[in-house]
Every structure is written in structure tokens, then in C-alpha cells.
DRENKE-33796 format. One record per residue (C-alpha): residue number from 1; residue in three letters; x, y, z. Coordinates in Angstrom, 1 decimal. Layout:
# DRENKE-33796
<site seq="NUM" type="Ala" x="X" y="Y" z="Z"/>
...
//
This chain:
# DRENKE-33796
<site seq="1" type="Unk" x="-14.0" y="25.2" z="-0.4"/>
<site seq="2" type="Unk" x="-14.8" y="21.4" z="0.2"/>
<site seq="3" type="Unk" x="-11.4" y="19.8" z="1.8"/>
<site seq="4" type="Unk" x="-12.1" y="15.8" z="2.3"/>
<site seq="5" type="Unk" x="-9.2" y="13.4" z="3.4"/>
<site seq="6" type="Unk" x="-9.7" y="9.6" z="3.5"/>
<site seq="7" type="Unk" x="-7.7" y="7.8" z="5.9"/>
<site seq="8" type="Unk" x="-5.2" y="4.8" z="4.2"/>
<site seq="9" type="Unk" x="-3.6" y="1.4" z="5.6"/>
<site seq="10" type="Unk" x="-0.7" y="2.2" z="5.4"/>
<site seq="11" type="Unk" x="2.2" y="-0.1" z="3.9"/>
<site seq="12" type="Unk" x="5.0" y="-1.3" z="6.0"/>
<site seq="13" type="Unk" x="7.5" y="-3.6" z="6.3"/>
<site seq="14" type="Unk" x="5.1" y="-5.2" z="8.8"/>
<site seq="15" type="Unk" x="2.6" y="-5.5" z="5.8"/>
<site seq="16" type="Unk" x="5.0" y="-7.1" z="3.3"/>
<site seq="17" type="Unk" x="5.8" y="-9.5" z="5.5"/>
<site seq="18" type="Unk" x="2.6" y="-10.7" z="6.5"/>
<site seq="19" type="Unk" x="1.6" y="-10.5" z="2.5"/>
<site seq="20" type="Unk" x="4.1" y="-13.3" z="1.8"/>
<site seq="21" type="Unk" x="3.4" y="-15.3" z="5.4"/>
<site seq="22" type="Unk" x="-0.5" y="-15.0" z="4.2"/>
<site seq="23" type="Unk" x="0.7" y="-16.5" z="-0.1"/>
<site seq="24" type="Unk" x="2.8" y="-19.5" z="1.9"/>
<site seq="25" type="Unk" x="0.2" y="-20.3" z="4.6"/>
<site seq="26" type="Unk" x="-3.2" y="-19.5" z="2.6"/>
<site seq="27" type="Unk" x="-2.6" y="-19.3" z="-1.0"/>
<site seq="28" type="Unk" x="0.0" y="-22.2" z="-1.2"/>
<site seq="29" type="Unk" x="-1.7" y="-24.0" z="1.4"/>
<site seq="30" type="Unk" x="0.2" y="-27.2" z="1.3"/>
<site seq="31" type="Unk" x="-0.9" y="-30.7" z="2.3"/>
<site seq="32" type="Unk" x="1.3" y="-33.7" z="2.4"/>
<site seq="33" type="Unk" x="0.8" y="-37.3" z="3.5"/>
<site seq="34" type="Unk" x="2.4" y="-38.2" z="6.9"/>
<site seq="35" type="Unk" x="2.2" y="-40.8" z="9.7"/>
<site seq="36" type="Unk" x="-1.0" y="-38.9" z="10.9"/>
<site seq="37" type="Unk" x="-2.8" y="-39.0" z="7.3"/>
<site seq="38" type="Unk" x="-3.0" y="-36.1" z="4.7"/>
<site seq="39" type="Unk" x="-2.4" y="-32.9" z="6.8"/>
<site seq="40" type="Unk" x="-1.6" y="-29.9" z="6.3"/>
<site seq="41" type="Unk" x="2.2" y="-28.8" z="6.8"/>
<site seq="42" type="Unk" x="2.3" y="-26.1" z="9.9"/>
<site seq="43" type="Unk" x="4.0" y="-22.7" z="8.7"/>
<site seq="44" type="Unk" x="6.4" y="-21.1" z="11.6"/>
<site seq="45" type="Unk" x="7.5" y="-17.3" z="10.7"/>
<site seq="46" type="Unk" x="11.2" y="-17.8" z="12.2"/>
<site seq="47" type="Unk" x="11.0" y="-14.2" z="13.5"/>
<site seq="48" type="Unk" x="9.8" y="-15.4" z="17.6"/>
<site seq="49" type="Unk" x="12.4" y="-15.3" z="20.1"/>
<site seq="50" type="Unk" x="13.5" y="-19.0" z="20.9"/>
<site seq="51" type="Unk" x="12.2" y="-19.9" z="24.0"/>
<site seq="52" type="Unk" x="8.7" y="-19.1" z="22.4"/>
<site seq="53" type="Unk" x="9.7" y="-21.7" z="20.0"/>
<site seq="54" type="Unk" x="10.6" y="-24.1" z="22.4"/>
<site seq="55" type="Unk" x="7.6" y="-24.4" z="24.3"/>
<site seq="56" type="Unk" x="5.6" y="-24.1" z="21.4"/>
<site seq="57" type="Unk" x="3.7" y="-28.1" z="21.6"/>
<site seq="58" type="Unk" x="2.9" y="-27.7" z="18.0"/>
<site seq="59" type="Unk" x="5.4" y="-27.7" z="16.1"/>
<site seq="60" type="Unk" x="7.7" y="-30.1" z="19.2"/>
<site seq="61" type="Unk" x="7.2" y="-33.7" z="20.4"/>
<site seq="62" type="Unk" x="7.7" y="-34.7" z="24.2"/>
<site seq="63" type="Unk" x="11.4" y="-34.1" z="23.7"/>
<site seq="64" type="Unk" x="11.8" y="-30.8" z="22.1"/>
<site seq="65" type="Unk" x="12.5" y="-32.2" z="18.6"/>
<site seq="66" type="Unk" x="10.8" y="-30.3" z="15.4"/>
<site seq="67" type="Unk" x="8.0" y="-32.2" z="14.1"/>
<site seq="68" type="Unk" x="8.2" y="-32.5" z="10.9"/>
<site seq="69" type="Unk" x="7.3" y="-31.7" z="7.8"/>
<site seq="70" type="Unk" x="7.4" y="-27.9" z="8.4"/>
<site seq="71" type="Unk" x="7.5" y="-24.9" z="6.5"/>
<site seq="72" type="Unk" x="9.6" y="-22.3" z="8.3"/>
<site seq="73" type="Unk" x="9.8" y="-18.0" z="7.2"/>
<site seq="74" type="Unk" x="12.2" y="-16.0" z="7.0"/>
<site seq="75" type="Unk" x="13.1" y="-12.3" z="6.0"/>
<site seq="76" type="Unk" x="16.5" y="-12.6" z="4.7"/>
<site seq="77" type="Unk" x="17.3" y="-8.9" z="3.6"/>
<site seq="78" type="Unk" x="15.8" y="-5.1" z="3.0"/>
<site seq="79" type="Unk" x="17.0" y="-3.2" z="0.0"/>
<site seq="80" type="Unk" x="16.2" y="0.0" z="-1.7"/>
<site seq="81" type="Unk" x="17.5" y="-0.5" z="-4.7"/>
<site seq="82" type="Unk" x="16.6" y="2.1" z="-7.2"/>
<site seq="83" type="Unk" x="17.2" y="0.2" z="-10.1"/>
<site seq="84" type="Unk" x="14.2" y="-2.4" z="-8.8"/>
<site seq="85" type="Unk" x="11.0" y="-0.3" z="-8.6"/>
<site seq="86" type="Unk" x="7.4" y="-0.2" z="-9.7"/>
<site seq="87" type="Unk" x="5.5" y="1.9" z="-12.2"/>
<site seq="88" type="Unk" x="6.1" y="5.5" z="-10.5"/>
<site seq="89" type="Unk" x="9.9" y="6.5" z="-10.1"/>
<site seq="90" type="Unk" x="9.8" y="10.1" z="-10.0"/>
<site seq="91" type="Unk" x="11.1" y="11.9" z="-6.9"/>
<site seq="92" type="Unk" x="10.1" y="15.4" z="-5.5"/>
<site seq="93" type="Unk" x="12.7" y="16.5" z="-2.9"/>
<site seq="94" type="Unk" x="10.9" y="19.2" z="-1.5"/>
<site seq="95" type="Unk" x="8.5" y="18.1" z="1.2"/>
<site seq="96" type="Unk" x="5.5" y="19.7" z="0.0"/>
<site seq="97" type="Unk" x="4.3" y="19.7" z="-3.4"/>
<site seq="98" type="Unk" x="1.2" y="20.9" z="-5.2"/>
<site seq="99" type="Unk" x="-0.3" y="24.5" z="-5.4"/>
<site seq="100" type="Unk" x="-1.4" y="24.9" z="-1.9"/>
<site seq="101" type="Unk" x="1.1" y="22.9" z="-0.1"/>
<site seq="102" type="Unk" x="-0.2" y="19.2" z="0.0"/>
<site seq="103" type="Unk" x="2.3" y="17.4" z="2.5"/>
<site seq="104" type="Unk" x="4.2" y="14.5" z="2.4"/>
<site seq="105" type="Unk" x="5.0" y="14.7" z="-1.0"/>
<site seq="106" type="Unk" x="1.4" y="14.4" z="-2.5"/>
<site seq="107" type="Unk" x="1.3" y="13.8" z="-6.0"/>
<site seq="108" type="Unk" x="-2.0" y="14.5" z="-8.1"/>
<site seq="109" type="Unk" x="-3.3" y="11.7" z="-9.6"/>
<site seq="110" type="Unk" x="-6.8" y="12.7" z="-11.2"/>
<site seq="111" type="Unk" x="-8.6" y="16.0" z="-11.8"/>
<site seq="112" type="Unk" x="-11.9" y="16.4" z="-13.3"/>
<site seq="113" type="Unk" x="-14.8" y="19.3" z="-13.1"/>
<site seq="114" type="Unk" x="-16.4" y="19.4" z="-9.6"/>
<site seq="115" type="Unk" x="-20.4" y="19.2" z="-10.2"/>
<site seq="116" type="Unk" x="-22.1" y="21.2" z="-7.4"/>
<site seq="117" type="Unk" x="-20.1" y="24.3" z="-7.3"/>
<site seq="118" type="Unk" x="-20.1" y="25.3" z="-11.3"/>
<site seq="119" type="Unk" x="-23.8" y="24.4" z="-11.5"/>
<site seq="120" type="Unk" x="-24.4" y="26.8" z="-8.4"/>
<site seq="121" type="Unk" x="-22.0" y="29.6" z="-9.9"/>
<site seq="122" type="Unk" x="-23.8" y="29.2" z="-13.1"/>
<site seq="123" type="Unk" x="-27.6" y="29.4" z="-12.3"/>
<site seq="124" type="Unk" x="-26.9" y="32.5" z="-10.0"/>
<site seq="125" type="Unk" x="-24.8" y="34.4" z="-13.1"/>
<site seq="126" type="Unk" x="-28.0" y="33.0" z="-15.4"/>
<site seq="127" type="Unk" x="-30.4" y="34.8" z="-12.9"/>
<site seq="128" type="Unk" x="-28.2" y="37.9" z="-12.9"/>
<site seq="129" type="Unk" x="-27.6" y="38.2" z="-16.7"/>
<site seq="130" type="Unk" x="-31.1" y="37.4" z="-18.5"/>
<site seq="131" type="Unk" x="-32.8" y="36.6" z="-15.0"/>
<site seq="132" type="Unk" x="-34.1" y="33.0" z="-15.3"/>
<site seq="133" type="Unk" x="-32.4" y="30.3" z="-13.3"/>
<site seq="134" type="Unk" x="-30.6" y="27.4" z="-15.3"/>
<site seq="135" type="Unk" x="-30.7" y="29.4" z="-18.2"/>
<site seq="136" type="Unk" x="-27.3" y="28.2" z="-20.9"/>
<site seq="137" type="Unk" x="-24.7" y="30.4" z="-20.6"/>
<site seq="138" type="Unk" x="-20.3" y="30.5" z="-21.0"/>
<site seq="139" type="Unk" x="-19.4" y="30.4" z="-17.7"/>
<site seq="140" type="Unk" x="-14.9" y="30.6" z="-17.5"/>
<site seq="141" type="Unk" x="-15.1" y="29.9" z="-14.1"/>
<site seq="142" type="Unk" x="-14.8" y="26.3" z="-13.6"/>
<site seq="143" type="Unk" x="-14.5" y="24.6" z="-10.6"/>
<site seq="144" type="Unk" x="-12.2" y="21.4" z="-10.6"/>
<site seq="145" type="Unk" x="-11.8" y="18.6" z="-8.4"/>
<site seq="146" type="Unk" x="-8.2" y="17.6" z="-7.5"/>
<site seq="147" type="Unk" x="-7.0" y="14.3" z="-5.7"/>
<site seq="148" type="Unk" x="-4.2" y="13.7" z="-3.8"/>
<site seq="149" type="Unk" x="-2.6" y="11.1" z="-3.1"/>
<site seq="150" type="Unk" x="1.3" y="9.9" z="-1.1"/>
<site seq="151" type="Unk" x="3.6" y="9.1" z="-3.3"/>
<site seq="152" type="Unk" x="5.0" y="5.3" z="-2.7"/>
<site seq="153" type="Unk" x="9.1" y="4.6" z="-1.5"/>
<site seq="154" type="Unk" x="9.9" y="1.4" z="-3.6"/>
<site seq="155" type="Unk" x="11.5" y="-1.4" z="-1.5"/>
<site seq="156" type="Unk" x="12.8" y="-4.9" z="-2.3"/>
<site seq="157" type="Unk" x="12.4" y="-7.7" z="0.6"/>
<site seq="158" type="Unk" x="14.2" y="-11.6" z="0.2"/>
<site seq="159" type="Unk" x="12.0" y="-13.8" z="1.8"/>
<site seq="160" type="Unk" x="14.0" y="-17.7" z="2.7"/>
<site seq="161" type="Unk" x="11.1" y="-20.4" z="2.6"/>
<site seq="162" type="Unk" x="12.5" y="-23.3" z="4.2"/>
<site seq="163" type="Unk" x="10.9" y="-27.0" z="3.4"/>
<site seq="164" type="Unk" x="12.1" y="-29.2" z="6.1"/>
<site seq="165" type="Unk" x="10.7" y="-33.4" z="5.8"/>
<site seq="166" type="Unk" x="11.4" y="-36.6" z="6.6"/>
<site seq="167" type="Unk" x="10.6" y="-38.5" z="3.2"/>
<site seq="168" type="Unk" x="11.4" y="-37.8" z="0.1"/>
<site seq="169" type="Unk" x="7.7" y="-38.2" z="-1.4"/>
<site seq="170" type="Unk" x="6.7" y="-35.2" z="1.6"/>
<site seq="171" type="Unk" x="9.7" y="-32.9" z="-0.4"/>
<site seq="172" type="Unk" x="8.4" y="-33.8" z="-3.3"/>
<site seq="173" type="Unk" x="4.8" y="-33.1" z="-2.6"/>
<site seq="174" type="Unk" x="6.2" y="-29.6" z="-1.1"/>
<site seq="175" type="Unk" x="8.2" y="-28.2" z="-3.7"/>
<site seq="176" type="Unk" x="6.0" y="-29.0" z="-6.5"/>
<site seq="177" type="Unk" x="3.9" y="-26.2" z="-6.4"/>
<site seq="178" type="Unk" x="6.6" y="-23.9" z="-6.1"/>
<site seq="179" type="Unk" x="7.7" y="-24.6" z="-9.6"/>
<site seq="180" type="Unk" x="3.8" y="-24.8" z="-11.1"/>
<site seq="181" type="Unk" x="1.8" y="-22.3" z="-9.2"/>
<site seq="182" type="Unk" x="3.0" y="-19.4" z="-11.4"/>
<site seq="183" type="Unk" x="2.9" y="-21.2" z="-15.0"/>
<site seq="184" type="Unk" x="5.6" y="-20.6" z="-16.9"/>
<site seq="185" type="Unk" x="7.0" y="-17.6" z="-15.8"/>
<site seq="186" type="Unk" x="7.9" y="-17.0" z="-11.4"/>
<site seq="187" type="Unk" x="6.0" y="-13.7" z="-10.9"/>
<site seq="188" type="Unk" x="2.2" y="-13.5" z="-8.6"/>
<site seq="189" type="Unk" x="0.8" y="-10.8" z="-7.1"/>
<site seq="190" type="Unk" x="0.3" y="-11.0" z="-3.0"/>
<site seq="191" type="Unk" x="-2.1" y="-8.9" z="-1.0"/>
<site seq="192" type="Unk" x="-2.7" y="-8.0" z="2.6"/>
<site seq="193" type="Unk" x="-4.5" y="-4.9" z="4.6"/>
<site seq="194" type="Unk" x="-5.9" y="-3.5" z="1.1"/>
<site seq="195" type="Unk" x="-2.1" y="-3.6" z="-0.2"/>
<site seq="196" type="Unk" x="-0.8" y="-5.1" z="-3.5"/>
<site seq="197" type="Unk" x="3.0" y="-6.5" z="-3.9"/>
<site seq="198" type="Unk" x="5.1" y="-7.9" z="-6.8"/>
<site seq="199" type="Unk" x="6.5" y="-11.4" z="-5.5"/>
<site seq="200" type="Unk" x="9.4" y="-13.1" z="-7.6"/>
<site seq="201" type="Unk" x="10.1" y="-16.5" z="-7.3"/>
<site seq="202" type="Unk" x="13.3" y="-17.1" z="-7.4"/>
<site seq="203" type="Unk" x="14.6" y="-20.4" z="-9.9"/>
<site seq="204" type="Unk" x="17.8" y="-21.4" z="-8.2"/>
<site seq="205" type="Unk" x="16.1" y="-24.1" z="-5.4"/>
<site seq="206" type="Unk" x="18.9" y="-25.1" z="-3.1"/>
<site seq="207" type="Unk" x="18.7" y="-28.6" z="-1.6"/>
<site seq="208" type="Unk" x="20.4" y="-29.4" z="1.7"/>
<site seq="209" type="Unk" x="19.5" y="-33.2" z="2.2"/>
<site seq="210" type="Unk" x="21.9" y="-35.4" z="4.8"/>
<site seq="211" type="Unk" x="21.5" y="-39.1" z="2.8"/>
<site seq="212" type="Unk" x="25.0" y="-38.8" z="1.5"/>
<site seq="213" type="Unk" x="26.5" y="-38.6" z="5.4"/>
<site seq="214" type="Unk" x="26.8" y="-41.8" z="6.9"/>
<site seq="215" type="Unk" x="26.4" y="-40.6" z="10.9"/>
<site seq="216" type="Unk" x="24.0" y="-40.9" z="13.4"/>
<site seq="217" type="Unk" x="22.3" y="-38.1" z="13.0"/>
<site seq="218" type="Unk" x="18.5" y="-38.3" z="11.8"/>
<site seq="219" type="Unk" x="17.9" y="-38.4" z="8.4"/>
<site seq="220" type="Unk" x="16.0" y="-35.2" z="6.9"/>
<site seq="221" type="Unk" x="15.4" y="-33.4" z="3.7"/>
<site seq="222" type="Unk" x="16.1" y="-29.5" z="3.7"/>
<site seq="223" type="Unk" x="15.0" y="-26.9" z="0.5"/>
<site seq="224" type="Unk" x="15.4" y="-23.3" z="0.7"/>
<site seq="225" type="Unk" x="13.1" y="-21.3" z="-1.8"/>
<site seq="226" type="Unk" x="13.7" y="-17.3" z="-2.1"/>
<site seq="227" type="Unk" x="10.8" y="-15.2" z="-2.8"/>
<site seq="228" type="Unk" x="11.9" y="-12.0" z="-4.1"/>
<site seq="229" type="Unk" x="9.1" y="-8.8" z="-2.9"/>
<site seq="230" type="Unk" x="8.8" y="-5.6" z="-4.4"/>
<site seq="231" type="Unk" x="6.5" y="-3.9" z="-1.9"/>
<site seq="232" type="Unk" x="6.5" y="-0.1" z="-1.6"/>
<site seq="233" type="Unk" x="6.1" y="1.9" z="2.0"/>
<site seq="234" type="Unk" x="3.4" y="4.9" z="2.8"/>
<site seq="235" type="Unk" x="4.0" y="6.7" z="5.9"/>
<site seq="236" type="Unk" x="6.4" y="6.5" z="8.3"/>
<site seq="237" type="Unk" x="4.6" y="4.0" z="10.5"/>
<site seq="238" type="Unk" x="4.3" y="4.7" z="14.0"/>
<site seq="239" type="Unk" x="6.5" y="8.0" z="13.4"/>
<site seq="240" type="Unk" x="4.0" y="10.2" z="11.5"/>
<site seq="241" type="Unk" x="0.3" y="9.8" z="10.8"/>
<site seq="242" type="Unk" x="-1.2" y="7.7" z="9.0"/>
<site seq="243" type="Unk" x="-1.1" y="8.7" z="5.2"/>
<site seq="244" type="Unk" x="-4.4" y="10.0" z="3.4"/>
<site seq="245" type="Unk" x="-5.7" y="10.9" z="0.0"/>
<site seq="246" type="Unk" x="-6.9" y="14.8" z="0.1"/>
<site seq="247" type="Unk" x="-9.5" y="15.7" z="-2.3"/>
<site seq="248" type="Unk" x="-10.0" y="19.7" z="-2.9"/>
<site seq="249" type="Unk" x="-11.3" y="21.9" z="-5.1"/>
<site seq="250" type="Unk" x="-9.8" y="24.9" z="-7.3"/>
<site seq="251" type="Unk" x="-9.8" y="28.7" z="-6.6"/>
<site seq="252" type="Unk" x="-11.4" y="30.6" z="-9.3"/>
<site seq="253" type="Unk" x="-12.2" y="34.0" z="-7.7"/>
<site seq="254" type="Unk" x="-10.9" y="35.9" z="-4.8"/>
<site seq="255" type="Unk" x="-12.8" y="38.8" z="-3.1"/>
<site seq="256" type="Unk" x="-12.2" y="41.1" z="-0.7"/>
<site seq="257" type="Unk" x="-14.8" y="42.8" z="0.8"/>
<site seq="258" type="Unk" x="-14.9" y="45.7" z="2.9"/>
<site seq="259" type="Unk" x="-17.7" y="48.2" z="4.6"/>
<site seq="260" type="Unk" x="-18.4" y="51.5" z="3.1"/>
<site seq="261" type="Unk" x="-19.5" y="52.6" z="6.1"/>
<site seq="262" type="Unk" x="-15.7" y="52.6" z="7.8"/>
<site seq="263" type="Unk" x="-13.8" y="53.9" z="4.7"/>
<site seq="264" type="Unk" x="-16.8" y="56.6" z="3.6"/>
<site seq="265" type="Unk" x="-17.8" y="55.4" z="0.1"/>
<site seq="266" type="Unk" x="-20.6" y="57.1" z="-1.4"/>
<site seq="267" type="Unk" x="-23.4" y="55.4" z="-3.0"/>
<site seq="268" type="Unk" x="-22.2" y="54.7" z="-7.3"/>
<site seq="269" type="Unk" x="-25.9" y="56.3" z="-8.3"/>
<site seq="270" type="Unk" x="-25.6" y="59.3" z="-6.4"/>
<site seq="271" type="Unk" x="-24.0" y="62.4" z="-7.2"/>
<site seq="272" type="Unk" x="-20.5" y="63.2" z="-5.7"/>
<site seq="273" type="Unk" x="-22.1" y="66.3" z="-3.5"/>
<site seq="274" type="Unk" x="-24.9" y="63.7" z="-2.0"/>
<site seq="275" type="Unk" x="-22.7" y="62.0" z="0.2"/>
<site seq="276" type="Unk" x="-23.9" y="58.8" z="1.3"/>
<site seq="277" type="Unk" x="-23.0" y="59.0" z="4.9"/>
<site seq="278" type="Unk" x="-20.9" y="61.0" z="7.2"/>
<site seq="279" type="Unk" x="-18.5" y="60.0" z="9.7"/>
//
């Protein structure tokens, strides 16, 4: 009986979060006009410890002080909420499931009639019943196909995506496609390491500008956007191997043979005082 397993990314939280690093750096992809010409803004995951930060000649002048504009990531919060979840919500609380003990709570998706082994089952019962190969006959014992498949944990992740300028025409370049990219509604779809996710964006934009103080400080112009995932997790990462879809096929007919030889049978066309062989 066939057993084939193909080997799956599997989803983390390290996934999701380079899904939505990927939409805000590659998908976005935003330019703005600066002292330098039209560039495009550098995006900083927020993540690396600070001395990385400091000594990091991109994103700092000769003094230490951010260059800006930048575009800084951050993952604010993990939830699993139950009442946020994707398509399949059903739960199976033992840890195998299925009828031969598929683990890590497989859940069948598909079954269909395997090809090869009916055909084969069927030309030799053909040849036995009206000998000749491939000749039509009812044959009950079918052969399907069964896939398998993990059964995704629903998560939600907040994502902070900080707009930091020093013009307001660079702000207003920034945050424009925030509010268009998506139309009119704040739903797209992000993808990374043959994963798909749900991203929300979120419509309260908070604005954290200095003009209004009056002190010494620089001027700069601060918006916080929050991207709202809802990614799912296979596996248990580094703790369990990787996850994998199992593809078997049906049991339709169980034999158990034994030697008449050892247990002294006689042969069914011979008489009961012929007997087929002593021991």
C-alpha cells in the first residue's frame, strides 16, 4: 500500500512577520522626494538589538542621528483569539485522527479512486472469471486515494508601521498609499515561503507631529499605521518536524495466509483418506 508524504514550509511567527516586512518593503515600495532626489524610503524592522542599530551607517549620519524619512516595523502583540479565525474552525482534541492514526491532527481534505490498483485488481479477477484480460466486470473492491493534510492554529499578529519625515509633503507622499492601495475597503492578501495571510489595515491613523511645541528640539513628523494579520501556524517549528501532507490508499481485503504443509491440510480435490502429506 502506496504511503507518500510531501514535505511543507511550515508557517511561523517568523513567516508572518516577514510576510508583512516583505508587503511594506516590496509591495508598498515607497518613494519620496528628499534632499538627495526621489529615493526610496529605507524600511528598519525595529526587532535588532540597539547597538546594531547604532552602528548601522544607513539609516545614521556622522553623529548618530536617524536619517530620515524612514519607515520603521514593529510587532506590537500575538493573540489567539478564537473569535478571529479563518475558514476552518473545527478542533480535534485527540492527537491522532483519521482511520489509521494520521498524526498531528491530520484532517482529510480530498479522496478520490486511486487509478493503478483497481485497474490491476480488476484485469486479474477479469482473467480469473471469463479468462480474458481487461474484460468489463463489477468489481466492489475499490481502491481510494486519501490526502492528508495538518490542520492550521489561527493567530492574530498587530503590526505598528511607523512613518517618521521631516516635511510634510514626505508624510504626505508616505501615507497616501496606505489609505488607496486597498480601494475602498482595508483588507490584502500577503505572502511569503509559499504561505498566504489575511492583512487588515487598520483606519484609525495616529499622527504624532511636534509643530505645535515651540522648543529646540528638531522638527519631525511621526504616523503610526496598524496592520492587523490573521496568519495561521503548522508545526511546532524547531520543536517537532516539519509538517507534511500524507497521501495513502484504502484497505479493501485482508488475508492471511498460512502453509498447509505445517498445519497438515489435505488437498480440496482429494478424498479425505488420500491425505496429502504426512508429518
Amino acid at each position: 500500500m502506496p504511503n507518500n508524504e510531501v514535505t511543507l514550509q511550515p508557517s511561523t511567527i517568523e513567516t508572518i512577520d516577514q510576510a508583512l516586512y516583505n508587503l511594506i518593503n516590496d509591495g508598498f515600495n515607497l518613494h519620496t522626494k528628499t534632499n538627495g532626489g526621489f529615493k526610496k524610503v529605507p524600511v528598519l524592522w525595529i526587532f535588532p538589538e540597539r547597538s546594531f542599530n547604532v552602528k548601522n551607517k544607513e539609516i545614521r549620519d556622522n553623529v548618530g542621528k536617524l536619517k530620515l524619512p524612514l519607515i520603521t516595523v514593529e510587532r506590537s502583540s500575538f493573540e489567539k483569539d478564537p473569535s478571529f479565525k479563518g475558514g476552518y474552525q473545527a478542533n480535534l482534541f485527540a492527537n491522532t485522527s483519521g482511520p489509521r492514526g494520521y498524526r498531528k491532527h491530520q484532517r482529510m481534505i480530498k479522496k478520490n479512486i486511486a487509478q493503478e490498483a483497481p485497474r490491476e485488481r480488476a484485469t486479474v479477477k477479469s482473467f480469473k472469471d471469463v479468462k480474458q484480460h481487461h474484460y468489463p466486470i463489477e468489481n466492489k473492491k475499490v481502491v481510494y486515494e486519501e490526502i492528508y493534510m495538518p490542520i492550521p492554529v489561527w493567530v492574530t499578529s498587530m503590526y505598528t508601521i511607523t512613518l517618521r519625515t521631516e516635511y510634510q509633503q514626505q508624510m504626505n507622499d508616505l501615507m497616501t498609499p496606505f489609505a488607496t492601495r486597498t480601494g475602498n475597503i482595508n483588507s490584502l492578501l500577503i505572502d511569503y515561503d509559499g504561505h498566504r495571510y489575511e492583512a487588515f489595515i487598520q483606519s484609525d491613523i495616529a499622527q504624532g507631529n511636534n509643530l505645535s511645541n515651540l522648543g529646540e528640539e528638531e522638527r519631525a513628523f511621526q504616523t503610526k499605521v496598524t496592520i492587523k494579520v490573521l496568519g495561521y501556524l503548522l508545526g511546532d517549528g524547531t520543536n517537532e518536524e516539519v509538517p507534511k501532507i500524507i497521501k495513502k490508499e484504502t484497505i479493501v481485503e485482508v488475508k492471511l495466509v498460512r502453509e498447509r504443509t505445517i498445519v497438515g491440510d489435505r488437498k480440496p480435490w482429494e478424498s479425505d483418506n488420500d491425505k496429502y502429506r504426512d508429518i
